[in-house]
Backbone as JSON Lines, residues from 0, in Angstrom:
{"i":0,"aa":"X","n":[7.63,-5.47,36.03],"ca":[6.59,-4.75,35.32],"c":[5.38,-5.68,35.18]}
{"i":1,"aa":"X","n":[4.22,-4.97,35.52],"ca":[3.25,-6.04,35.59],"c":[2.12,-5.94,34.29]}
{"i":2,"aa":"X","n":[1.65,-7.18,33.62],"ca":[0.69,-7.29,32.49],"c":[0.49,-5.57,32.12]}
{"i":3,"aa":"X","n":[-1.1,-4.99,32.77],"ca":[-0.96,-4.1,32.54],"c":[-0.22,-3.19,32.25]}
{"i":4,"aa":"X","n":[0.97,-2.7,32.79],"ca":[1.91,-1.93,32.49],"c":[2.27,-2.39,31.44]}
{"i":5,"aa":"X","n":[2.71,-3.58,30.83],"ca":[3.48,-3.91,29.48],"c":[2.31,-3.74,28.29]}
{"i":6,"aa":"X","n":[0.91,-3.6,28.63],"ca":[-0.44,-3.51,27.11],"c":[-1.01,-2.55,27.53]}
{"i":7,"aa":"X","n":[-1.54,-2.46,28.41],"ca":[-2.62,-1.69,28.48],"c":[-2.29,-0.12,28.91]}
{"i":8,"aa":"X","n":[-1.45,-0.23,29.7],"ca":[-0.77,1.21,29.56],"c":[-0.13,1.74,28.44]}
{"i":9,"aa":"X","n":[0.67,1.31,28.03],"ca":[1.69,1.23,26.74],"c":[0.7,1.37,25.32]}
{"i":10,"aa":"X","n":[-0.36,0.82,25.02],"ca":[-1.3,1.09,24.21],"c":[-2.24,2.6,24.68]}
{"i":11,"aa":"X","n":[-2.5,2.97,25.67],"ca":[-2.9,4.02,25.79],"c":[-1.92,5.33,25.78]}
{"i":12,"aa":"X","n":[-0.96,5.37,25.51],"ca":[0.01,6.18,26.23],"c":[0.51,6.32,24.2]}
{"i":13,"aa":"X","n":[0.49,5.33,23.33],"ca":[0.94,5.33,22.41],"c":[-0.66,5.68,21.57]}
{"i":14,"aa":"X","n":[-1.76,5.74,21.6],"ca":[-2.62,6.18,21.46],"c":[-2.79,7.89,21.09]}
{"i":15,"aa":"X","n":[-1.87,8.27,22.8],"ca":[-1.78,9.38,22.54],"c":[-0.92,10.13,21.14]}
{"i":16,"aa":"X","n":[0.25,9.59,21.09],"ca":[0.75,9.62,20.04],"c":[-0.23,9.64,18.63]}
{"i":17,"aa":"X","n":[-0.71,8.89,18.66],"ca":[-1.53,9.17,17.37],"c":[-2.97,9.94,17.3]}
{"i":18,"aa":"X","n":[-3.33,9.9,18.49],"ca":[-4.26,11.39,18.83],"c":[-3.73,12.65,18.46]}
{"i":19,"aa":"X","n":[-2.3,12.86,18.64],"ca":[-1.11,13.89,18.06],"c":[-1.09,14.35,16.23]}
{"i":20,"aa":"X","n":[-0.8,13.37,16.06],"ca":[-0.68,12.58,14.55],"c":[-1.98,13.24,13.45]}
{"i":21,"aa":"X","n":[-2.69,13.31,14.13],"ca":[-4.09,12.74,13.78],"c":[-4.47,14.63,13.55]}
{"i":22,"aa":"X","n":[-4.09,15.38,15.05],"ca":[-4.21,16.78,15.03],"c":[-3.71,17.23,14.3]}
{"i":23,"aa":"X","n":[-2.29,16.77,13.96],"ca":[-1.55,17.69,12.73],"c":[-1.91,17.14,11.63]}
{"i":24,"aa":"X","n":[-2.28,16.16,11.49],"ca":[-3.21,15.66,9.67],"c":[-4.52,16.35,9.31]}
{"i":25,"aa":"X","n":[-5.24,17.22,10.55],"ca":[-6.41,17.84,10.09],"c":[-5.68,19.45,9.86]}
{"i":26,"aa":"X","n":[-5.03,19.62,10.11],"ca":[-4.2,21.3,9.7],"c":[-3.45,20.99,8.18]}
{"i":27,"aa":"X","n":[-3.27,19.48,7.35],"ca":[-2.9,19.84,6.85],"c":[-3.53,20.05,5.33]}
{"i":28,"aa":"X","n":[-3.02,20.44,4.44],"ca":[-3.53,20.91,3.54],"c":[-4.81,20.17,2.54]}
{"i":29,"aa":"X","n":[-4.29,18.42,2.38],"ca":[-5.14,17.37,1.68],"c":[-6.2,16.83,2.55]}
{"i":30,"aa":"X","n":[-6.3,17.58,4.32],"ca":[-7.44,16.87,5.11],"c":[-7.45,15.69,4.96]}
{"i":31,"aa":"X","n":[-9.09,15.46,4.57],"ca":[-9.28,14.01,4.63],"c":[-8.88,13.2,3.31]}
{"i":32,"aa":"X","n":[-8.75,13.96,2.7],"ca":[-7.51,12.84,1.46],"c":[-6.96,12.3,1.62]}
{"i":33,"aa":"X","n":[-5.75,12.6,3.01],"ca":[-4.46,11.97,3.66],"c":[-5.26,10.36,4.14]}
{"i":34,"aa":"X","n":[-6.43,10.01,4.1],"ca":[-6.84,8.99,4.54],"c":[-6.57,7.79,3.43]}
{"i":35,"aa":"X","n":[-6.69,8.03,2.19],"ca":[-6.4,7.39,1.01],"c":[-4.83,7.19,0.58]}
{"i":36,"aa":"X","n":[-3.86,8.0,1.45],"ca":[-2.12,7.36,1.22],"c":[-1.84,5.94,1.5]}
{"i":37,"aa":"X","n":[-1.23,5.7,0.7],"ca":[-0.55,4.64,1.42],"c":[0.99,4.62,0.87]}
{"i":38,"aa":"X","n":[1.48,3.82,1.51],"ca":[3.03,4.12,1.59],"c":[3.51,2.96,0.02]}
{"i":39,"aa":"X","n":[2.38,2.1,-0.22],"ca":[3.35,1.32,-1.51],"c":[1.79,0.67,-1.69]}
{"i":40,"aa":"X","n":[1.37,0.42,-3.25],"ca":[0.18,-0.1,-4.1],"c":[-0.48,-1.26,-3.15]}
{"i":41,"aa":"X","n":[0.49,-2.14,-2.38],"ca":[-0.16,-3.22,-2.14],"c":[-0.14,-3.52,-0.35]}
{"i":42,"aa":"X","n":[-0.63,-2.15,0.11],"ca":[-0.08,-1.68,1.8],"c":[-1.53,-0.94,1.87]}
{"i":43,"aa":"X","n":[-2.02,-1.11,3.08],"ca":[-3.29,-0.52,3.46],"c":[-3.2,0.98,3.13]}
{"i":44,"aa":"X","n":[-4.08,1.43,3.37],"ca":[-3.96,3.26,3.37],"c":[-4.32,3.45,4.7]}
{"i":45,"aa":"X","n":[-4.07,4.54,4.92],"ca":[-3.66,5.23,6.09],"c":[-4.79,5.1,7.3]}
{"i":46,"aa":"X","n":[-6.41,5.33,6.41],"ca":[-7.28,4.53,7.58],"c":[-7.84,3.42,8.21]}
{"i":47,"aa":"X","n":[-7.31,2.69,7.52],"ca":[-7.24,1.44,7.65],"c":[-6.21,1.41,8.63]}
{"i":48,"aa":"X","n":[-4.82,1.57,8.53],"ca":[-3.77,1.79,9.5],"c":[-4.4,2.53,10.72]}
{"i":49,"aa":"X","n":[-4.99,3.32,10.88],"ca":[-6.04,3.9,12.34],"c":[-7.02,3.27,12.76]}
{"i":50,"aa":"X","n":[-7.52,2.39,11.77],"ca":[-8.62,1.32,11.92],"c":[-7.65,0.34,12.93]}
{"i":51,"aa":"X","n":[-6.69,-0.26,12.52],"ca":[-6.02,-1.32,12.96],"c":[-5.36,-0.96,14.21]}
{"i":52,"aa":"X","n":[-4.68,0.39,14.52],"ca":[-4.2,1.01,16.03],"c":[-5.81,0.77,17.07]}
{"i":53,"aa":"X","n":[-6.52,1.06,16.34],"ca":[-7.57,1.62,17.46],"c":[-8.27,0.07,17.49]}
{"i":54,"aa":"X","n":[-7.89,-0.78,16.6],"ca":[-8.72,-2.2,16.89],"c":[-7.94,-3.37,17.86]}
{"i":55,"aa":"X","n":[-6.52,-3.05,17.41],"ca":[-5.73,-4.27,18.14],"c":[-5.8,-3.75,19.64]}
{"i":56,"aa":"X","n":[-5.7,-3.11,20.48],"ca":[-5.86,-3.2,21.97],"c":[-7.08,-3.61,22.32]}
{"i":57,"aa":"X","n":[-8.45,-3.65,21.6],"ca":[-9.68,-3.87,21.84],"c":[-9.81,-5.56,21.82]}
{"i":58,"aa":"X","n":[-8.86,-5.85,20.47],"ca":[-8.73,-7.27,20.29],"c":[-8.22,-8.15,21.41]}
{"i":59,"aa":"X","n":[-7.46,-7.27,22.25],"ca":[-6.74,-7.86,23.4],"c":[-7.36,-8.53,24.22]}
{"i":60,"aa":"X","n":[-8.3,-7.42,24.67],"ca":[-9.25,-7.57,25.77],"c":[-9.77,-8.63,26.38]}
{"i":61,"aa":"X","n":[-10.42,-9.51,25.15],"ca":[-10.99,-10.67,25.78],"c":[-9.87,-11.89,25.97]}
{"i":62,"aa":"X","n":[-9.06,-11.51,25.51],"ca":[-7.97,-12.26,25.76],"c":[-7.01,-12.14,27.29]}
{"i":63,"aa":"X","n":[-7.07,-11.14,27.29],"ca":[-6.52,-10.8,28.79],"c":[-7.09,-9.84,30.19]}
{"i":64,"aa":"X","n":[-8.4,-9.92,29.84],"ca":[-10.0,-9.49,30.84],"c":[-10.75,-10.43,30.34]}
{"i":65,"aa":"X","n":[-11.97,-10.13,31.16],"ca":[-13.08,-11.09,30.92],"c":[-14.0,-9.97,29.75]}
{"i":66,"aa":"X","n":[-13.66,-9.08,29.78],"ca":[-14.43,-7.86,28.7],"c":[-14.36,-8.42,27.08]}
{"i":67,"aa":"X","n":[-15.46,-7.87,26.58],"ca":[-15.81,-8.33,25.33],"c":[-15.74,-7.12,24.46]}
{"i":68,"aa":"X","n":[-15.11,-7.42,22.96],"ca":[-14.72,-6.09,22.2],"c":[-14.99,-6.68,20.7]}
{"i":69,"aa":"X","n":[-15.65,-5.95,20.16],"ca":[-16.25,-6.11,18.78],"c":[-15.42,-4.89,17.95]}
{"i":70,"aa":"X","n":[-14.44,-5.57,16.79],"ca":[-13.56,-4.67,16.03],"c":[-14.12,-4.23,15.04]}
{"i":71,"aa":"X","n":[-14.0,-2.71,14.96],"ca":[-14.98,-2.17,13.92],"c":[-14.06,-2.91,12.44]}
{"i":72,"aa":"X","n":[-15.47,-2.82,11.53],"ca":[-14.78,-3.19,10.06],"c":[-14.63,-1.92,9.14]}
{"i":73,"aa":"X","n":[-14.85,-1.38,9.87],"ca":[-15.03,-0.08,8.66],"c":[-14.1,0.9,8.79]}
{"i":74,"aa":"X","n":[-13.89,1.56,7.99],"ca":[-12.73,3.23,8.03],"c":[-13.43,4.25,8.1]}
{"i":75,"aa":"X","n":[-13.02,4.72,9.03],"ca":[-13.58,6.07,8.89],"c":[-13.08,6.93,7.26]}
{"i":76,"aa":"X","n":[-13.61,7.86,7.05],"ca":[-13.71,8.87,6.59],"c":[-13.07,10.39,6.04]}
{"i":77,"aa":"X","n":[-13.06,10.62,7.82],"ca":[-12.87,11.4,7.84],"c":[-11.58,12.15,8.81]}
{"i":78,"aa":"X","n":[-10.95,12.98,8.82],"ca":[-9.59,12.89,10.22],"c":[-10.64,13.06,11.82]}
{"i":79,"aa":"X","n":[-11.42,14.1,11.17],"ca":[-12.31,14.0,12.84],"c":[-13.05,12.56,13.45]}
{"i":80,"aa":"X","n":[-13.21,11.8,12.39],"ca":[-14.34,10.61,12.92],"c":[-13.32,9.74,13.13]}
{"i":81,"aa":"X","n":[-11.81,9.39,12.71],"ca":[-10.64,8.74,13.22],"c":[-10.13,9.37,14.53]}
{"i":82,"aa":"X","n":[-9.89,10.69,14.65],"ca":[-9.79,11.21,16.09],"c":[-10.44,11.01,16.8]}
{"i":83,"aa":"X","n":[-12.16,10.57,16.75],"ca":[-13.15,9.99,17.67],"c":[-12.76,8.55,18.03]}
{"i":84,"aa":"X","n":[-12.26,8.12,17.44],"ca":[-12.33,6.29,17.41],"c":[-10.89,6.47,17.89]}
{"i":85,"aa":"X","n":[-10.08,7.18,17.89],"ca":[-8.74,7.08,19.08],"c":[-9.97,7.44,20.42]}
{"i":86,"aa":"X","n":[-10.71,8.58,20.46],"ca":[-10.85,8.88,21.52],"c":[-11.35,8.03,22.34]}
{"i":87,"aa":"X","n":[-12.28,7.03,21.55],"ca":[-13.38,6.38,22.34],"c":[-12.32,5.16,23.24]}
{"i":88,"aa":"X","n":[-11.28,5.06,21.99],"ca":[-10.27,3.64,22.77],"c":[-9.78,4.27,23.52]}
{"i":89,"aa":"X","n":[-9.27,5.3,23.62],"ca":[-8.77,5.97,24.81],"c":[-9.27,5.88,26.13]}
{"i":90,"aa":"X","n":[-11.05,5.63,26.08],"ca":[-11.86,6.01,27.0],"c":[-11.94,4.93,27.6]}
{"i":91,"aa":"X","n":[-12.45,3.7,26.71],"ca":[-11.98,2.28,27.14],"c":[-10.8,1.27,27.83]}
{"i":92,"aa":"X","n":[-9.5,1.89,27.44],"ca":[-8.51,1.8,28.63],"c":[-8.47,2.3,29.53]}
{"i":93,"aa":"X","n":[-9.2,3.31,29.17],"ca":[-9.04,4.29,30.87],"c":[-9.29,3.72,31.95]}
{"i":94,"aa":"X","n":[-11.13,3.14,31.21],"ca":[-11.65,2.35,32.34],"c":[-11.32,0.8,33.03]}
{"i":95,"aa":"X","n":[-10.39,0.67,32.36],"ca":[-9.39,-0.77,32.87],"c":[-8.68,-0.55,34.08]}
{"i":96,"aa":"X","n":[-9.08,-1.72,34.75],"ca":[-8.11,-1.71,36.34],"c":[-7.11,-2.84,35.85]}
{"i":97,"aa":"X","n":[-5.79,-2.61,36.42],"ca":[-5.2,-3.48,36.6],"c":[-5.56,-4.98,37.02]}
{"i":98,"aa":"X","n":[-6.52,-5.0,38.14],"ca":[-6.54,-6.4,38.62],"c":[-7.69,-7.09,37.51]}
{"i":99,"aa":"X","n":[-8.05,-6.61,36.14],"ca":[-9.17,-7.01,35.47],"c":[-8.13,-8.4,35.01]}
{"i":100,"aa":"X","n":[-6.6,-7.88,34.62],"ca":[-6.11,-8.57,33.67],"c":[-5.85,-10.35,34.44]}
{"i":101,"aa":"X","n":[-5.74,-11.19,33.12],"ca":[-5.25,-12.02,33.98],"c":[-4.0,-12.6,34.33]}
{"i":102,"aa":"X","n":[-3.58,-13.66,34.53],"ca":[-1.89,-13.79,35.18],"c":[-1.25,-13.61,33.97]}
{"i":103,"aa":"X","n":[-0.1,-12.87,34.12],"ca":[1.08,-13.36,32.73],"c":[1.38,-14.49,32.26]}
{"i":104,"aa":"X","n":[1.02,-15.52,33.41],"ca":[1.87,-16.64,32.4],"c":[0.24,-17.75,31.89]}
{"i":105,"aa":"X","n":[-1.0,-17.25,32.3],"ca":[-1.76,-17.54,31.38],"c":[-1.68,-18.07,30.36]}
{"i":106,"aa":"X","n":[-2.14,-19.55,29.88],"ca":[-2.09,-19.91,28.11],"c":[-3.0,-19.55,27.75]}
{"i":107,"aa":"X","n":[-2.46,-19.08,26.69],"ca":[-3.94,-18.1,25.65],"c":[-3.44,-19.15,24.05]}
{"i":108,"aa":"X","n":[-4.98,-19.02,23.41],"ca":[-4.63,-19.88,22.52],"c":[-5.23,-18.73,21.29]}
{"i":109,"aa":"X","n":[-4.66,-18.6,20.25],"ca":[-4.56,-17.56,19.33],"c":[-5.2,-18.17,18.0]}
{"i":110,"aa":"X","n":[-5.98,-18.27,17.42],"ca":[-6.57,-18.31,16.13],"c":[-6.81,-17.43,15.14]}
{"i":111,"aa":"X","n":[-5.66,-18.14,14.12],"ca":[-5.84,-16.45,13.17],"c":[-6.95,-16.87,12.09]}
{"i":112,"aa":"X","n":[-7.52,-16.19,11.63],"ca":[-8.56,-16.4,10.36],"c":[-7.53,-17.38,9.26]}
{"i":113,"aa":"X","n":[-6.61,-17.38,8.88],"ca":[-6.43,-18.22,7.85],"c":[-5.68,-19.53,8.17]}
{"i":114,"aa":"X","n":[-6.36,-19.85,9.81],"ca":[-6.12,-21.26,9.66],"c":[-5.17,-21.78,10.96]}
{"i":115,"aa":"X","n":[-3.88,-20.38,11.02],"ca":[-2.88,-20.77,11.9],"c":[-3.15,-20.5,13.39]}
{"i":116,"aa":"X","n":[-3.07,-21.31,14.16],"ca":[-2.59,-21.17,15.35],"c":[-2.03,-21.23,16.52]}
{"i":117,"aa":"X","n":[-1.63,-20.35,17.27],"ca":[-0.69,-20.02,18.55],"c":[-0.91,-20.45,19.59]}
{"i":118,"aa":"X","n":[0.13,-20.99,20.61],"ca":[-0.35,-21.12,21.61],"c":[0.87,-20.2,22.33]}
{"i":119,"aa":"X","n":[0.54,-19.61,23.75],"ca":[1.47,-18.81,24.34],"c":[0.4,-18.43,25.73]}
{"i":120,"aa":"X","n":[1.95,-17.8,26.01],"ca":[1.33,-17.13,27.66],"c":[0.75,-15.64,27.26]}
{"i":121,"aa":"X","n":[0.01,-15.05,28.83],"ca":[-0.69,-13.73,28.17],"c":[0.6,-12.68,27.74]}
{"i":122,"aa":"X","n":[1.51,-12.95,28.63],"ca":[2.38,-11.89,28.61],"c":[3.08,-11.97,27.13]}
{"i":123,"aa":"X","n":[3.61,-13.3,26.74],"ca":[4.04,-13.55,25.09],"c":[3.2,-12.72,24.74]}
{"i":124,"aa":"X","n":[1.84,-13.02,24.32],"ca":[0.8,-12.6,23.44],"c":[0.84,-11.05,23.37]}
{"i":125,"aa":"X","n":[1.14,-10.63,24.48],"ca":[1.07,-9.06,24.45],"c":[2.91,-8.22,23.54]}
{"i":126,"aa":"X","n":[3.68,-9.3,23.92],"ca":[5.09,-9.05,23.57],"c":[5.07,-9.13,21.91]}
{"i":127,"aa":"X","n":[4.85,-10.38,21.85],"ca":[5.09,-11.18,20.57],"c":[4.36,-10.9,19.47]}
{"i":128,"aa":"X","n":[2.67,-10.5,19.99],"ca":[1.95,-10.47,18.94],"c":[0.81,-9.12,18.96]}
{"i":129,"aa":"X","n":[0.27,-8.7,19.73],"ca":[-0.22,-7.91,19.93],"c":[0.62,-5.82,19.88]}
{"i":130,"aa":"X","n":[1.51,-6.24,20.8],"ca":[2.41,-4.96,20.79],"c":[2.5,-5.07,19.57]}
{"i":131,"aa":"X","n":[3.73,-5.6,19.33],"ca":[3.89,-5.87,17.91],"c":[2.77,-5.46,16.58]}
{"i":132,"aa":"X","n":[2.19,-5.72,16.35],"ca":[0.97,-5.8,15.2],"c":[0.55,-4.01,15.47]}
{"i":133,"aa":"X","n":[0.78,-3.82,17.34],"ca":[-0.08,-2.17,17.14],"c":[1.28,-1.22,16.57]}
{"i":134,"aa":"X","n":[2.6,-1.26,16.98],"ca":[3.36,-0.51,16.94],"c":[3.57,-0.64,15.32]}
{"i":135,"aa":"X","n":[3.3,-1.86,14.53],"ca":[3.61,-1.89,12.96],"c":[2.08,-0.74,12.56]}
{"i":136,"aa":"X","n":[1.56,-0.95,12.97],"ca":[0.63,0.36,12.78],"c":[0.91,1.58,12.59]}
{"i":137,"aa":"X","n":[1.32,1.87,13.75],"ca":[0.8,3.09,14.08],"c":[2.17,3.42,13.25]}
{"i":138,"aa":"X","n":[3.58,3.1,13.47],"ca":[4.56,3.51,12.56],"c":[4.43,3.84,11.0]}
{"i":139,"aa":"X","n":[3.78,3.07,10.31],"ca":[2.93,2.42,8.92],"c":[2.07,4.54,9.2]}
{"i":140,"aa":"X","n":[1.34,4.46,10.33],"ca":[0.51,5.7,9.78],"c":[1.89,6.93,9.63]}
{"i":141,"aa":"X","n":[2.55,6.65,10.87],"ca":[3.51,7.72,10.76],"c":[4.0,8.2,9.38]}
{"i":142,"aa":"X","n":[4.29,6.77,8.98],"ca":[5.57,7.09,7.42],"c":[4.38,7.72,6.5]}
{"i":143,"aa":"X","n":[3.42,7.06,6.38],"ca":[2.51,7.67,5.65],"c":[2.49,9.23,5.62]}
{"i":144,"aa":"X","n":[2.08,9.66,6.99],"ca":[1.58,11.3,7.09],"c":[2.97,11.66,6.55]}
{"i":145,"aa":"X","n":[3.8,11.29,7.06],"ca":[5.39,12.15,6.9],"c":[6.13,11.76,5.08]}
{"i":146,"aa":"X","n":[5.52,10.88,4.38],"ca":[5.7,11.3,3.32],"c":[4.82,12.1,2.17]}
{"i":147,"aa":"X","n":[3.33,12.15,2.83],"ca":[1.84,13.16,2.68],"c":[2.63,14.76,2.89]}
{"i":148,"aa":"X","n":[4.05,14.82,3.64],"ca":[3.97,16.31,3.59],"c":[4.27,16.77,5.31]}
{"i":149,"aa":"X","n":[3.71,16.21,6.15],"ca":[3.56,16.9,7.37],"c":[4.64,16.68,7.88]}
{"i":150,"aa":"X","n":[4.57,17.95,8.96],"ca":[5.83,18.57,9.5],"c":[6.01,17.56,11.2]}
{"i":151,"aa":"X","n":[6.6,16.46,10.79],"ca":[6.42,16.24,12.13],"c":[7.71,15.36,12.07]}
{"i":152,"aa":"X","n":[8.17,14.74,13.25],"ca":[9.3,14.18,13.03],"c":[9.69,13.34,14.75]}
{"i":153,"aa":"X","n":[10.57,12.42,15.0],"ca":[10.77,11.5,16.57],"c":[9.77,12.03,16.98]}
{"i":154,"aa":"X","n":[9.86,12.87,17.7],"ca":[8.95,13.61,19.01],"c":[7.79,13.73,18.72]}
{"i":155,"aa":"X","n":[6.89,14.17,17.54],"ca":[5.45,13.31,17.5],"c":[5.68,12.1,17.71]}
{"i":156,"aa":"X","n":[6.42,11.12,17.48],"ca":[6.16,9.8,17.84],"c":[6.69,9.1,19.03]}
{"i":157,"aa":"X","n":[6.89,10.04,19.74],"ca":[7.44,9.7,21.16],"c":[7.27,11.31,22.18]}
{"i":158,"aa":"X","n":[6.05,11.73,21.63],"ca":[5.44,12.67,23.13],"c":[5.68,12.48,24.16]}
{"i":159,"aa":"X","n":[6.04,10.88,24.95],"ca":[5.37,10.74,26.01],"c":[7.08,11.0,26.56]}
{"i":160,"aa":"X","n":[8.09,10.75,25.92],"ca":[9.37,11.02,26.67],"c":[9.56,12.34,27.19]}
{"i":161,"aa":"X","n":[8.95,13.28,26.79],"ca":[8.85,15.08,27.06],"c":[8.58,14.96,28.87]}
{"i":162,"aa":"X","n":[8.13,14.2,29.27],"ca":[7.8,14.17,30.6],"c":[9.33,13.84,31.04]}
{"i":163,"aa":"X","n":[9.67,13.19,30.92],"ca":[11.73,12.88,31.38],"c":[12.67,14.11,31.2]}
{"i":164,"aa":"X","n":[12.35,15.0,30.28],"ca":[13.49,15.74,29.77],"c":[14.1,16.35,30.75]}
{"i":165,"aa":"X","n":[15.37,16.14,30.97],"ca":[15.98,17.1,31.85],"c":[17.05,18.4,31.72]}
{"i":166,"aa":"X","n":[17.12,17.69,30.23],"ca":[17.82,18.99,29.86],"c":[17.98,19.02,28.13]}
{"i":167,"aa":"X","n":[17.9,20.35,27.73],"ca":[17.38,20.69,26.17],"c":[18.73,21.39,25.38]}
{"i":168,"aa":"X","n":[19.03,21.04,24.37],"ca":[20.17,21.73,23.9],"c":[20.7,22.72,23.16]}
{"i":169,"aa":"X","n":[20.94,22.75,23.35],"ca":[21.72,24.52,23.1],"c":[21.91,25.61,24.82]}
């Protein structure tokens, strides 16, 4: 499996998932209220959690392309102006070629704001720290919507397996 396939696909493809997410949070009853949940007092709220899906693959970028990505600081609002900011990242992987990325075993050196830092290959970085950080996301929004009320359950959060199914039960 090559770089791309393990981030940059895998972040777009899980994107969709919360493009999903995102449709059934504007049908539901609290709208854009659902943006202010959060799952426990001292845990982001929910747009912030869409802030952070739609920022960490952008964060990648210059780390594993030569492309440059400025992470928004702000939350949206609203469920439509968070469905825009999936869309736009959406639009931005799209336009990624495979050969942008660079080798897997690349050392990338990681600096976090409070001081600590990593050293690793690109492919770690995408395993270890990046996947990681998006999938605590986007799960984080899941539990959120799904204790807000909405009817959703696995299969919003795994759309993309519907393409495999070979057989349905009953």
């Amino acid at each position: 499996m090559t770089l791309y396939d393990q981030s940059i696909a895998v972040y777009r493809a899980r994107l969709d998932t919360m493009s999903g997410l995102l449709a059934k949070a504007a049908a539901h009853p609290k709208g854009d209220a659902l943006l202010d949940s959060k799952l426990a007092p001292d845990m982001h709220p929910l747009a912030t959690q869409i802030r952070f899906v739609t920022n960490l693959p952008g964060e990648a970028l210059p780390r594993l392309t030569k492309r440059e990505f400025t992470s928004r600081d702000d939350s949206e609002t609203t469920i439509a102006g968070a469905q825009a900011v999936v869309e736009e990242m959406k639009a931005l992987l799209d336009s990624i070629e495979p050969s942008e990325l660079v080798p897997a075993d690349e050392t990338l050196v990681v600096d976090l704001p409070n001081g600590m830092q990593f050293t690793l290959t690109a492919e770690q970085y995408v395993q270890d720290w990046s996947l990681t950080n998006f999938y605590f996301h986007l799960t984080t929004a899941y539990a959120i919507l799904r204790m807000e009320g909405l009817e959703i359950g696995k299969i919003d959060f795994m759309p993309h397996m519907m393409k495999h199914i070979s057989k349905m039960p009953g």
